[in-house]
C-alpha positions, -999 to +999 in steps of 0.1 A: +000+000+000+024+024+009+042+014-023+011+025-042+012+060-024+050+062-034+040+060-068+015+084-070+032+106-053+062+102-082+037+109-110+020+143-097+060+157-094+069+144-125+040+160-141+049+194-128+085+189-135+075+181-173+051+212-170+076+233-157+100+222-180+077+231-207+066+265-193+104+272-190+120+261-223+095+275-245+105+313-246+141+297-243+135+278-278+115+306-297+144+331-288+170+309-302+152+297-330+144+338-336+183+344-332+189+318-358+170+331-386+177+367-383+213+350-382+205+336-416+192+364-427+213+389-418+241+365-436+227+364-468+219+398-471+254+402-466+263+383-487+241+400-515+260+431-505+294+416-511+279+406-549+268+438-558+307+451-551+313+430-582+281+446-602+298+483-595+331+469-604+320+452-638+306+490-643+334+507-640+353+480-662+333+484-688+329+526-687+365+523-687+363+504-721+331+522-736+360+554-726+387+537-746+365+535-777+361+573-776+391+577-779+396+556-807+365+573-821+383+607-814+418+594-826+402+587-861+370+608-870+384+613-900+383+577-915+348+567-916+352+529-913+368+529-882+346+554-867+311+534-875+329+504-863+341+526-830+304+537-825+287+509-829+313+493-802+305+524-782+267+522-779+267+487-770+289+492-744+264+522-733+236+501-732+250+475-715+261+498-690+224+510-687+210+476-684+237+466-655+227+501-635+190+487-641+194+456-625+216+468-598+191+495-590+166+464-586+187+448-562+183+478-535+149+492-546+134+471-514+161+486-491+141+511-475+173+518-448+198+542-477+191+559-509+212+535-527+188+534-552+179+565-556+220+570-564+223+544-587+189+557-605+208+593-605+236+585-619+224+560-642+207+592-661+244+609-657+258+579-679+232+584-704+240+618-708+274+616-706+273+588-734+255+616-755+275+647-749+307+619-757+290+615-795+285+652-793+317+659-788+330+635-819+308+653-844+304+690-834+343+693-818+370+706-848+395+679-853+424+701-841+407+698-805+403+665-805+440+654-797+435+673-761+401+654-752+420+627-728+433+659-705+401+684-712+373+673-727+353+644-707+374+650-677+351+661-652+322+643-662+346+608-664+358+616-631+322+622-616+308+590-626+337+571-612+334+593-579+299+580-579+305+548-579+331+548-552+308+562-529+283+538-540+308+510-532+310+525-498+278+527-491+271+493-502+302+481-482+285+498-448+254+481-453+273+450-458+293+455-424+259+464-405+248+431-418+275+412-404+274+432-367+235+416-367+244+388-377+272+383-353+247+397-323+219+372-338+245+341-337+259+350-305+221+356-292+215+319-306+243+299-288+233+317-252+201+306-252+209+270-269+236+265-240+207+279-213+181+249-233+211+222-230+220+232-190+180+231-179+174+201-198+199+183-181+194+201-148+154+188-152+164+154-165+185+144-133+158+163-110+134+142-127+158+108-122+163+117-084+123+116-078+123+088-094 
């Protein structure tokens, strides 16, 4: 009989262990499973960040080309072969210049947090003016001027859009190191709260052995 009683006084503590246990890791589990996927997050946006870097950079490469062809352009106005062949090598460069700004554009037009964006959309429309005034230049500039165009002529407006886009890079590069800061907090956030789950478990586990 008193064996009986033993047992049924066992069951009622277990069952308030196993509630209290519930009760207790709950919060614990949500937090760390919270933790976790902002750390995920916060990583790939990163990550997206460090990508784009190489979206500016393939920009520049290829306005430093699409600048090259002016000069060939401006090197031989004169013979007409070489200049349609120059333009036509110039305007595709132009465009794809455009369509990479478009798509880069894209990739922050959700980013509510800069005016990235907005700064690619702005210079974007600088390009495409720039690539005008450039064709501008070849057909309404005596050829006498011409030989001076690398020092004077597109100078300021060349060095403008490449100033833009270092400060783009930099500003893409912050967001990038914000990311990682979260992401660091989240992950650290995470593995406190997992150790706290592992170190009650155990605690209620041998509580729940020693009743027993």
């Amino acid at each position: 009989m008193k064996e009986k009683n033993g047992r049924d006084m066992v069951l009622p503590s277990n069952k308030k262990i196993i509630i209290a246990l519930i009760v207790i890791l709950t919060p614990i589990i949500i937090i760390a499973a919270t933790g976790y996927y902002y750390f995920q997050k916060s990583n790939s946006r990163a990550a997206r960040y460090f990508h784009t870097l190489k979206d500016v950079k393939d920009i520049k490469d290829i306005y430093q080309e699409q600048i090259a062809i002016w000069r060939t352009m401006a090197a031989y106005k004169g013979d007409d072969k070489i200049l349609r062949e120059a333009y036509y090598k110039f305007s595709k460069k132009s465009d794809i210049i455009q369509d990479k700004y478009f798509n880069l554009r894209m990739k922050f037009i959700d980013d509510h947090e800069s005016h990235i964006a907005e700064n690619i959309e702005k210079i974007k429309m600088f390009h495409q003016k720039t690539s005008e005034k450039y064709i501008s230049v070849i057909f309404e500039t005596s050829a006498a001027f011409l030989p001076y165009d690398q020092s004077v002529l597109m100078r300021d407006d060349e060095k403008k859009i490449f100033d833009e886009l270092d400060y783009i890079s930099k500003e893409i590069m912050l967001l990038a190191s914000k990311e990682i800061s979260k992401s660091s907090s989240y992950y650290f956030v995470f593995f406190v709260f997992l150790a706290v789950l592992v170190i009650i478990s155990v605690f209620i586990v041998i509580l729940i052995v020693r009743v027993k």
